[in-house]
C-alpha positions in Angstrom: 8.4 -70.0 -13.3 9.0 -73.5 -11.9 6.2 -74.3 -9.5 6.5 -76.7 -6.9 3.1 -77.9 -4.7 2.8 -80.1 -2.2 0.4 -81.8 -0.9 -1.4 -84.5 1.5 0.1 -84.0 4.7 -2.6 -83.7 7.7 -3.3 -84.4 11.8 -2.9 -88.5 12.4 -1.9 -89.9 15.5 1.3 -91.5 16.3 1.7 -94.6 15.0 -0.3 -93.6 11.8 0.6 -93.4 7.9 0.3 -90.4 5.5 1.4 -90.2 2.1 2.7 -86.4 0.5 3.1 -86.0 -3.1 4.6 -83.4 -5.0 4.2 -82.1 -8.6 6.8 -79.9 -10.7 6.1 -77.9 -13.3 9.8 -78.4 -14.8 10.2 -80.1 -17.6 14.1 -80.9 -16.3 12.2 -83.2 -13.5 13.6 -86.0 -14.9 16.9 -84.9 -14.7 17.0 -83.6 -11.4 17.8 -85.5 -7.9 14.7 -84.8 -5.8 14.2 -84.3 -2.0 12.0 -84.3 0.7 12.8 -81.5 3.5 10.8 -80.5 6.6 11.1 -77.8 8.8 9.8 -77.8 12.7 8.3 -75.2 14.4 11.4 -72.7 15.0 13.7 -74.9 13.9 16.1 -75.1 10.6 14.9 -76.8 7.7 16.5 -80.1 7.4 16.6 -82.7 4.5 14.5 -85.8 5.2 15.2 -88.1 2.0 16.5 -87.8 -1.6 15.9 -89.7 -4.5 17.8 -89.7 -8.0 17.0 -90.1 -11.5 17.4 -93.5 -11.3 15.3 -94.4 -8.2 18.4 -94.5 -5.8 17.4 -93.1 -2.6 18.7 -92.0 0.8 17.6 -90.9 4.1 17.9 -89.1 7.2 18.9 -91.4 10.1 16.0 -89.9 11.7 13.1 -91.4 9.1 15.2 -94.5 8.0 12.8 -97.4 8.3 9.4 -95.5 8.3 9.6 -92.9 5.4 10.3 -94.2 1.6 10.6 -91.7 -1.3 9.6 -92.1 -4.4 8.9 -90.7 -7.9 6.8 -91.0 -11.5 8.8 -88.7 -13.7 5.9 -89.5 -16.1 3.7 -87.0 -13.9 6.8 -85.2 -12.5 6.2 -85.9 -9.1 7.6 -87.4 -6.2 6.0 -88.9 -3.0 7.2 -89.7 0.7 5.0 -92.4 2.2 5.4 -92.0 6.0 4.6 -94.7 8.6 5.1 -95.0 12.0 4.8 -91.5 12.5 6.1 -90.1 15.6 5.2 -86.5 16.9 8.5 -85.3 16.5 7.8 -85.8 12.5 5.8 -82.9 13.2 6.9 -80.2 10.7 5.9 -78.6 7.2 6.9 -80.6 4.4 8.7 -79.3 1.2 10.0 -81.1 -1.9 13.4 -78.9 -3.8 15.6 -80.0 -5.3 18.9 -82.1 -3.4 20.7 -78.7 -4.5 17.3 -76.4 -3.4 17.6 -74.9 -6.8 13.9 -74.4 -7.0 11.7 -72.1 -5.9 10.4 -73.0 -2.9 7.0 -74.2 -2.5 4.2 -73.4 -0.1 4.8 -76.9 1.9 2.3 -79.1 3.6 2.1 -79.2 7.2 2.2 -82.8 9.0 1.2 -82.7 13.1 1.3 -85.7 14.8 -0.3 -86.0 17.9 1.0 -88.6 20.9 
C-alpha cells in the first residue's frame, strides 16, 4: 500500500518560516502531479499548491507569494517552504495527489501564533 508521511510542520510565530516535506512510497511519484492541502480546525480541506512532473507549479491565492512547492523525484518527495506565516495558515498539512488518489496520510499540524 502507497504510504504517504509528512512531516516538519510545528508552533512558530507569525512572521516565521517552516519547511514540510513529504515522502511517497510509490514508485509512479514521478509521474504523478503532487499537492499540498491543509485543512483548518472544522473546516474543509482545501488545496494549497500543486506541482507537476515537470516542476510547474500553482497556488492558492491565499499562499501566493509566501508558500513555494517543490519536489526531488529522486527521493520521491515533495516540500512546501512557507514564509511569512500568518495564523490563519494554521491547519494540518497533507500532501495527495492533484487528483487525491492516494491514501491519505496522517498530516502535520502547523499553528501559528499572532
Amino acid at each position: 500500500q502507497v504510504q504517504l508521511v509528512e512531516s516538519g510542520g510545528g508552533l512558530v510565530q507569525a512572521g516565521g518560516s517552516l519547511r514540510l516535506s513529504c515522502a511517497a512510497s510509490t514508485r509512479f511519484f514521478s509521474s504523478y502531479i503532487m499537492a499540498w492541502y491543509r485543512q483548518g480546525s472544522g473546516k474543509q480541506r482545501d488545496l494549497v499548491a500543486t506541482i507537476t512532473p515537470g516542476g510547474n507549479t500553482n497556488y492558492a491565492d491565499s499562499v501566493k507569494g509566501r508558500f513555494t512547492i517543490s519536489r526531488d523525484n529522486a527521493k520521491k518527495t515533495v516540500y512546501l517552504e512557507m514564509n511569512s506565516l500568518k495564523p490563519e495558515d494554521t491547519a494540518v498539512y497533507y500532501c495527495n495527489t492533484r487528483g487525491s488518489s492516494l491514501t491519505w496520510g496522517q498530516g502535520t499540524q502547523v499553528t501559528v501564533s499572532s
